[in-house]
N, C-alpha and C positions, 0 to 999 in steps of 0.2 A: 477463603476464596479458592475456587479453581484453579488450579497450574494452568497460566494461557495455554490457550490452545490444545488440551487434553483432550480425554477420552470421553468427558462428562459433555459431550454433545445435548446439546437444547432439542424438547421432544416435548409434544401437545401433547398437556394430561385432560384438559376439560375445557368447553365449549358450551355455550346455552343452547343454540337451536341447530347443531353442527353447520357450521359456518360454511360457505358450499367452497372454501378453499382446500376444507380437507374433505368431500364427497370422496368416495374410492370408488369405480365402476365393479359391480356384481354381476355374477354371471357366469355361463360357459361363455358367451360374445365378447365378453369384457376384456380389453386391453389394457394393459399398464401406462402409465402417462408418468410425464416428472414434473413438476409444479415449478414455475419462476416467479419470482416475487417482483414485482414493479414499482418506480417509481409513481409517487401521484403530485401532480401538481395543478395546485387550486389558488389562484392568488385573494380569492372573494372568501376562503374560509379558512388563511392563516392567521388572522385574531382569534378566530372564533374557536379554532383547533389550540391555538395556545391555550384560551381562559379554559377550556372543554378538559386537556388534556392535564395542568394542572390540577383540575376538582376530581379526576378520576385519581392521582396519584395521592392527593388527598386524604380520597375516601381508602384505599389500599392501605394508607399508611396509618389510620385508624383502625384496621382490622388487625395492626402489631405484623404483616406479612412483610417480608423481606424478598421486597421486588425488586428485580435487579435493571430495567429497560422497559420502555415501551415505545413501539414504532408503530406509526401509520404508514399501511402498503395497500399497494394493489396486487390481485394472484391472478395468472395466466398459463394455459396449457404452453408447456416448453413449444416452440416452432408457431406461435399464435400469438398474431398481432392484438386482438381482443382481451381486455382480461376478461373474464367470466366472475372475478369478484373487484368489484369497482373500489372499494374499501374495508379494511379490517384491522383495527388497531390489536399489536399482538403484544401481549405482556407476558414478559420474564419476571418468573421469582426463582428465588436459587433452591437448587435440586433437591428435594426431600425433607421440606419445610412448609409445605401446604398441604392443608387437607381437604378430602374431596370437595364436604359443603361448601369451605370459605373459595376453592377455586369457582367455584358455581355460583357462590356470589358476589366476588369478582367479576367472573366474564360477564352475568346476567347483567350487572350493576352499569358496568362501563357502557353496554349497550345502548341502555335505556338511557343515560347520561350524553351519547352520543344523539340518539336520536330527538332528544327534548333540544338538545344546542342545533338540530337542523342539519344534522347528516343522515338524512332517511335510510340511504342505504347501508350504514355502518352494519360490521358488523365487529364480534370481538372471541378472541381467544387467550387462554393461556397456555404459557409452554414454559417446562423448565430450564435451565438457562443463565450462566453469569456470564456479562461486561467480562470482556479480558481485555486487559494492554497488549501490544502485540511486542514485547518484549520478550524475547527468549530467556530461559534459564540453562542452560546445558555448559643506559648511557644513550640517547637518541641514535637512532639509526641512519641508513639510508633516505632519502626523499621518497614521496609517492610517485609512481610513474608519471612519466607524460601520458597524452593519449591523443593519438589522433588517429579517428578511424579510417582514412582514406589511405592513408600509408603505414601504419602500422602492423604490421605481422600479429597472426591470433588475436585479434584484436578483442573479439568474444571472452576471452582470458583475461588480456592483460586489465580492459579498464577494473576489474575486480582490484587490482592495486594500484589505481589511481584513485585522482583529488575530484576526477568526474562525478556530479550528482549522481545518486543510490549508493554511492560509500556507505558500507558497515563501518561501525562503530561501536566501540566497549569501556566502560568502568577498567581503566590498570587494574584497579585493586580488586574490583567483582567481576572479571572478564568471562564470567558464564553467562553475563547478561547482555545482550543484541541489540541494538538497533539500528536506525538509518539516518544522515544527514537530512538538511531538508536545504537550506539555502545560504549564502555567503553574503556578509554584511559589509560596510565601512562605519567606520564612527564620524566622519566627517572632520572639514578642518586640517589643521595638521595630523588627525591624529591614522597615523598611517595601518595601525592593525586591523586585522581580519577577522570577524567572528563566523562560527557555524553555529547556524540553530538547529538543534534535533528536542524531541520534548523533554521535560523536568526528569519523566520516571524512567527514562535512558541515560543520562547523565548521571543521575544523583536516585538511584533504584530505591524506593518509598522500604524495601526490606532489610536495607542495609544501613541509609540516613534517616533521621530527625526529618519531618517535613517539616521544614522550614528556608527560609531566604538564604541562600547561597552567594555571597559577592566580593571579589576581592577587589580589593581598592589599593594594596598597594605589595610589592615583592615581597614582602618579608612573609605576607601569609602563608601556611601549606595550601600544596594545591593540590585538585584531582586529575589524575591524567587521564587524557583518552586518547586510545590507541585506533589503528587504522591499517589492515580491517581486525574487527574482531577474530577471539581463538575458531568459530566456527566456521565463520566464510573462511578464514586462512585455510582449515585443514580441507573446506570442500572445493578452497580452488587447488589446492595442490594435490589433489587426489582427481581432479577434471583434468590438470595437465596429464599426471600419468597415464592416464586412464586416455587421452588422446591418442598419446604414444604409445602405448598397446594398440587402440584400434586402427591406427597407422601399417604398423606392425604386420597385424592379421590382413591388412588390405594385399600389402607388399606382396604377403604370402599367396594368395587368393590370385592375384594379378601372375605372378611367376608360374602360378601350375597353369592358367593360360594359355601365356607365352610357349610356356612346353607342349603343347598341345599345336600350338600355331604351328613349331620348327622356327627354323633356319629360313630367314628369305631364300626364295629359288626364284630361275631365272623363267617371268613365263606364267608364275604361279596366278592362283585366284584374286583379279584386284577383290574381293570381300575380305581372302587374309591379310593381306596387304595390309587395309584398313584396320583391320580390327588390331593389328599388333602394330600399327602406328598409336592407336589409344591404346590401349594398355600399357606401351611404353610411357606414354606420356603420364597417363595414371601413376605409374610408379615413382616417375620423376617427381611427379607432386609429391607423392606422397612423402619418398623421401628429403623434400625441402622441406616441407611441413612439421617432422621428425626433427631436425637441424632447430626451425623457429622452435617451438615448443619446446626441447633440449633447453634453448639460449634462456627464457624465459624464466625456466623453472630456474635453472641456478642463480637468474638475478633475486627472484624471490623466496630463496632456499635459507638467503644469509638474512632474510629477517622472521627465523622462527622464534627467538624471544623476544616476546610480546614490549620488551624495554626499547626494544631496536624503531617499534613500528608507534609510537608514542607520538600523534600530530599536536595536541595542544591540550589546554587546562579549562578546566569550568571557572567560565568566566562570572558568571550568572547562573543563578537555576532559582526561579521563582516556585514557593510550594506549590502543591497541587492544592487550587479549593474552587472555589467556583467564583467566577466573574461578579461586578458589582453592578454589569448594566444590565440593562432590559432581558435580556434575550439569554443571561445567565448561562453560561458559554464555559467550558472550564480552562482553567490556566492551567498549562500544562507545558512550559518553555524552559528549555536553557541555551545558553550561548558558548560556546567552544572558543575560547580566542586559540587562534592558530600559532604555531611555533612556525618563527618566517622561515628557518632555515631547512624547513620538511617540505616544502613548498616548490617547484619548479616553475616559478614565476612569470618565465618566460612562454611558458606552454598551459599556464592557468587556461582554465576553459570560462571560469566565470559559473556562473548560474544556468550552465545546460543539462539536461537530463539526457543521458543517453537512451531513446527507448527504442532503440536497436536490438536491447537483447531478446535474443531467441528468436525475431519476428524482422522479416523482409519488408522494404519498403511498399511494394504493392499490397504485401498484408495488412502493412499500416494503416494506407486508404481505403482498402476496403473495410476495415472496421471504425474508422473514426469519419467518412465522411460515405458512410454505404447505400446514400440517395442520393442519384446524379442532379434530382433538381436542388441538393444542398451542399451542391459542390464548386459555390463559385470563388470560395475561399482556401479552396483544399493546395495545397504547399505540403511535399514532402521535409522534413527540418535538413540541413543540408548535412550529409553524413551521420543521419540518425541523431544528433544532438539538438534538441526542443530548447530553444531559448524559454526562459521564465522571464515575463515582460506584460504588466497589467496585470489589473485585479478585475476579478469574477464578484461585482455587489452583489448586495441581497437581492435586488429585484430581478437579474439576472438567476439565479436560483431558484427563484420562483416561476419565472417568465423563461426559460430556455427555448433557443431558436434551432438547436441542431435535430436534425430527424434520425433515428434509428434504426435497426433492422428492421422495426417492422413499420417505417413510414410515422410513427408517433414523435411529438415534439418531444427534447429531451436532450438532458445537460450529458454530453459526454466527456471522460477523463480517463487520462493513463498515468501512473505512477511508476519509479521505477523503485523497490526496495530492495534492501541488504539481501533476504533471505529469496524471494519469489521474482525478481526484477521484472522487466515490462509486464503490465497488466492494465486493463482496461475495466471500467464501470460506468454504471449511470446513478449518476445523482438524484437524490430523494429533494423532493419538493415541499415535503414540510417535515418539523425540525422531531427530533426522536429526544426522549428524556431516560437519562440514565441516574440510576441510586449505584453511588460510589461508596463502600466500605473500609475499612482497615481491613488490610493495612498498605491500600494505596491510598493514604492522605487523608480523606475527609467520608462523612458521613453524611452527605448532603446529595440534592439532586440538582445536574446540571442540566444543559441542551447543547445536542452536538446533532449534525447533520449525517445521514446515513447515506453511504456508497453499495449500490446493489454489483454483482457481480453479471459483467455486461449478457453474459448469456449460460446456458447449463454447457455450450461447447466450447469454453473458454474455461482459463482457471478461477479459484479464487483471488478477490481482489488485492487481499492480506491474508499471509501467515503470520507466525511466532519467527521476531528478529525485525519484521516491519514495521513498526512503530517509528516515527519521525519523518517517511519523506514527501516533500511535496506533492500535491495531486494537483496534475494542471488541465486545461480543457485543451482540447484540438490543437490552438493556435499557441499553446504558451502560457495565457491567461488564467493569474494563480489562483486556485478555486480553495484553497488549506491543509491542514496537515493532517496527516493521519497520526490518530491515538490509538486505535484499540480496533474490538471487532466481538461479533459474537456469531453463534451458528456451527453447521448447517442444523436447520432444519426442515424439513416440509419443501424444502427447494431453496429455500431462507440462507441467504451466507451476507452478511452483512457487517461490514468498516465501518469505522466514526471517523471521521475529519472533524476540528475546529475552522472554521471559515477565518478565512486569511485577513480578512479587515478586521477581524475581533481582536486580531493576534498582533497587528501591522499595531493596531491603537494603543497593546501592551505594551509594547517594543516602546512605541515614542514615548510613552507617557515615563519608563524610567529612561530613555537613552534618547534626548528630544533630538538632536544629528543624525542618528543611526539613519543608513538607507542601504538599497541592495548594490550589492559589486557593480560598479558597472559595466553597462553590457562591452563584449569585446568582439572587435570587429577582427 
């Protein structure tokens, strides 16, 4: 398999009748354009796309090809509310294991299999392409920070070393491997500990363990520690400190030749200098408080460079990776972190909030998550950037979404905040994408995971490599699943997997029948 997130980018090799998502404009008149891939939601043809989608992977899997995905999408000129291709199922096989005929008979095959099941429009391609996880490869300490963003200095920094949802996470023992928290548990009853779920292949990485059940049941067992944050975020938040206090630095300097330039107050002189060296005074003065916070900052976080110091808790849980026994064939992909209580600031727990403050202002917020005023009667800034996680997003919500879009279209919106890329936003796919899982992540089998498009081509991707684990919720909170993995770009294609949260809610109880979420904290 592919090193996630490598260089071996998914690219269309073959198409039956060129699918008009890859038309390319010809011509001296001809402009370039960038393709956006859409969500499609049809609630009359998600049976029919299940039993449809099954007999094409079927039929692939009789030809001995080693397909790695197949998504149903819709394609759309970037900046354009219409798609111009209403449907086209796009199938991954992995890079440099098909040959031209069998792709040809492939994409021809699936077509015709589409449109005999009643999707006139269909159409289909293939592109090379593997499923990644989005796991990176690359004596107890101090507690995790508090956080609180209203009063906190650098706040943008510090939550990086708090217990605040999109916590990085790592393997002690394989600490080149990445990922992210997803939410905080109770066991119920007396039993006062705290678990963190992040997936199986973060925890217990399928290259380094046995895939198999993970659980301790009593202290005598060895344990796996997980640290917080991982060796990666550590090194790139403390290289964003310095790297503050440089461009602090350079401002000071910038601001001083100014000042020189302004003089000495005279008696008399231009009120505009006046003004203008009242700000830049004050500029300066920021700047060098700002130098002071930042300074204080790093050396709290300086004394836990080894990774022994920054150690929150032990795999509690870590269910193999294989594939679900219910209908909708869903892959398990879970473990449970129980917490070390005394790494914990208990008093300043935030609970199950995501911060999706980073990088992005409030006003930025609404306007992308609620960017039609006639769909804005429920719009609520979360109060200091912290989204409570509170309610489930069911299936027929998935199917059925009431939020409108940029471009006026109905449509499930979600932001995420991960270890590696924190806030980001997508739109949820409306029917389910099937992945062929290989060794040597776990199984050999094909699951169904839901697909997150990336919300727009002026936005980032939804998931890098290190994202793997944190919850994706909708607008209000409402927890929509978690992210495993991701495939792309191509063709404009940049596409997350999430398992949906009631598949995952129903794992949980069925071995921990107590378990429920932290609760909320007022």
């Amino acid at each position: 398999m592919a090193t996630p997130w490598d260089s071996a980018a998914s690219r269309t090799i073959i198409h039956p009748h060129t699918p008009t998502f890859l038309d390319v404009p010809t011509g001296p008149e001809a402009q370039p354009f960038i393709r956006e891939a859409r969500p499609v939601y049809n609630a009359k043809k998600v049976e029919s796309w299940l039993s449809v989608g099954q007999a094409i992977w079927n039929y692939i899997d009789s030809l001995e090809i080693e397909w790695t995905f197949i998504n149903p999408l819709a394609y759309a000129n970037a900046g354009e509310a219409e798609p111009f291709c209403s449907f086209v199922v796009v199938i991954g096989v992995k890079p440099l294991t098909v040959s031209f005929s069998h792709a040809v008979d492939v994409a021809t095959t699936a077509q015709n299999m589409l449109i005999c099941a009643g999707f006139a429009e269909a159409e289909a391609a293939v592109v090379e392409g593997d499923k990644t996880y989005s796991v990176s490869q690359a004596a107890r300490g101090p507690q995790l920070l508090s956080f609180d963003p209203l009063l906190d200095d650098v706040r943008e920094l510090r939550h990086l070393f708090s217990s605040t949802l999109g916590l990085s996470i790592s393997p002690f023992k394989f600490p080149h491997y990445a990922g992210t928290g997803s939410l905080y548990y109770q066991f119920g009853g007396d039993d006062k500990r705290v678990a963190l779920l992040t997936c199986a292949h973060v925890a217990c990485p399928p290259l380094e363990y046995p895939n198999t059940d993970k659980i301790i049941t009593n202290p005598s067992q060895s344990r796996e520690e997980i640290i917080s944050p991982g060796p990666g975020a550590y090194d790139s938040a403390l290289k964003a400190l310095q790297a503050d206090v440089d461009r602090q630095i350079r401002s000071i300097k910038i601001r001083d030749d100014v000042l020189v330039m302004l003089g000495d107050p005279m008696l008399n002189e231009d009120a505009r200098i006046t003004k203008r060296r009242t700000e830049h005074l004050l500029l300066v003065d920021g700047a060098k408080e700002r130098i002071e916070q930042v300074k204080e900052l790093l050396n709290v976080v300086q004394d836990r460079v080894d990774p022994s110091k920054r150690a929150i808790g032990f795999v509690l849980h870590c269910e193999p990776i294989e594939v679900s026994s219910g209908p909708r064939r869903f892959t398990k992909d879970w473990a449970l972190i129980e917490l070390y209580n005394d790494m914990i600031d208990w008093n300043a727990f935030r609970g199950n909030r995501v911060y999706v403050a980073a990088r992005i202002t409030g006003p930025q917020y609404g306007e992308i998550m609620w960017p039609q005023a006639a769909d804005s009667a429920d719009y609520k800034y979360p109060a200091n950037g912290l989204l409570q996680a509170y309610g489930v997003v069911q299936e027929d919500e998935l199917r059925n979404p009431q939020h409108l879009d940029i471009y006026n279209q109905k449509c499930l919106l979600v932001v995420k905040n991960g270890a590696t890329t924190g806030t980001t936003f997508g739109r949820v796919n409306g029917l389910e994408s099937f992945i062929r899982h290989y060794p040597p992540y776990g199984i050999d089998e094909t699951s169904t995971e839901i697909a997150v498009l990336r919300y727009s081509k002026d936005y980032p991707r939804f998931s890098e490599s290190g994202d793997s684990g944190p919850i994706v919720l909708d607008r209000t909170g409402k927890i929509v699943g978690v992210l495993t993995g991701g495939v792309g770009p191509t063709d404009g294609t940049d596409i997350s997997y999430i398992t949906p949260y009631f598949d995952i809610h129903a794992q949980l109880t069925a071995k921990y029948p107590s378990i429920c979420l932290y609760p909320v904290i007022n």
